[in-house]
Structure formats: C-alpha cells, structure tokens
C-alpha positions as CSV (number, residue, x, y, z in Angstrom):
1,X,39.2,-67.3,12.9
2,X,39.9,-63.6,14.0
3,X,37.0,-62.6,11.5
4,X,34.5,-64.7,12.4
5,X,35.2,-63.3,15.9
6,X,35.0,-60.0,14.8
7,X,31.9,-61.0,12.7
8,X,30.1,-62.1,16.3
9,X,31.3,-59.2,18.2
10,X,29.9,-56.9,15.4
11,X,26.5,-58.8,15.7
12,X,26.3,-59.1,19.7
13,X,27.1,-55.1,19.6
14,X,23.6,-54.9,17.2
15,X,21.5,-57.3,19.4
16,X,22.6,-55.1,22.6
17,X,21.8,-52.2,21.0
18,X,18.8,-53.6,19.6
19,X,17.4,-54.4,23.5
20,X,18.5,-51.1,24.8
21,X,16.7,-49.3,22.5
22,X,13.6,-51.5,23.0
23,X,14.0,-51.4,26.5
24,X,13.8,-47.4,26.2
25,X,10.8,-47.8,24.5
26,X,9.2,-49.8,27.0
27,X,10.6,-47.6,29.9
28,X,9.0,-44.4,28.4
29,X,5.4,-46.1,27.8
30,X,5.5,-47.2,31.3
31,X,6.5,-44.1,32.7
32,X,3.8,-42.4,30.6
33,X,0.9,-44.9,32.2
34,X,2.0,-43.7,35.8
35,X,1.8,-40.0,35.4
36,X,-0.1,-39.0,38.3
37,X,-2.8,-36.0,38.1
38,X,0.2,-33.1,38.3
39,X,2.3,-34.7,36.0
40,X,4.4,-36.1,38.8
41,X,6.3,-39.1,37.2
42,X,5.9,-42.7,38.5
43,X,8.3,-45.3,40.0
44,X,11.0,-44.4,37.3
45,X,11.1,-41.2,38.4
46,X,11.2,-42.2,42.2
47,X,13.8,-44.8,41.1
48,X,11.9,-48.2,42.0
49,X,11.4,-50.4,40.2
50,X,7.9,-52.8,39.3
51,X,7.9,-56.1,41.4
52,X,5.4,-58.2,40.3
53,X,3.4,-59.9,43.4
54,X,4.7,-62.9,44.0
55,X,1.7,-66.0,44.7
56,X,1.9,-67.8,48.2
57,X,2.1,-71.7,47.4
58,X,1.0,-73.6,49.9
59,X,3.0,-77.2,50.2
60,X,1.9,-79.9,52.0
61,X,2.1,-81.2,55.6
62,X,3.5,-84.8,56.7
63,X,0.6,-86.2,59.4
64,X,2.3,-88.9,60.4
C-alpha cells in the first residue's frame, strides 16, 4: 500500500511540474505579445492579470 502511495505522489509531483512548466511557457509568449513600442512589458509586468469580458445575459421578465 505505502508504494503505490509513493508511486502516486511520484506521478502527481511530474504532472505539477509538467503544468508549471507549460504554464511558464504560456506566460512568456503572452508577455512577449504585449511588449509595448519601448519594450515596456505588459500586464505581467504590471502584475494584472487577463480577465476575459464577461457577456451580459439578459433573462426574462414575468408580465403578469
């Protein structure tokens, strides 16, 4: 039993690693499409972060 623990540690350990560095990845392409026309860095060098635009749903009204 202990192994098999030890066995899925090992292999959550990879798959966090695994999305950290793909995360990097994906942090440094981004950051590389927002460099304004001095080089100034974009939101991860301001320290925001993207928020998508979120839709405005309109929901029905009871008449009566």
């Amino acid at each position: 039993m202990a192994t098999s623990q030890e066995r899925l540690i090992k292999q959550m350990e990879e798959l966090v690693l695994a999305m950290n560095s793909q995360l990097n990845v994906l942090e440094e392409g981004s950051v590389n499409r927002n460099r304004g026309p001095r080089g100034q860095g974009g939101a991860r060098d301001a320290g925001a972060m993207v928020v998508p635009k979120l839709v405005k749903l309109d929901f029905p009204c009871y008449d009566g």
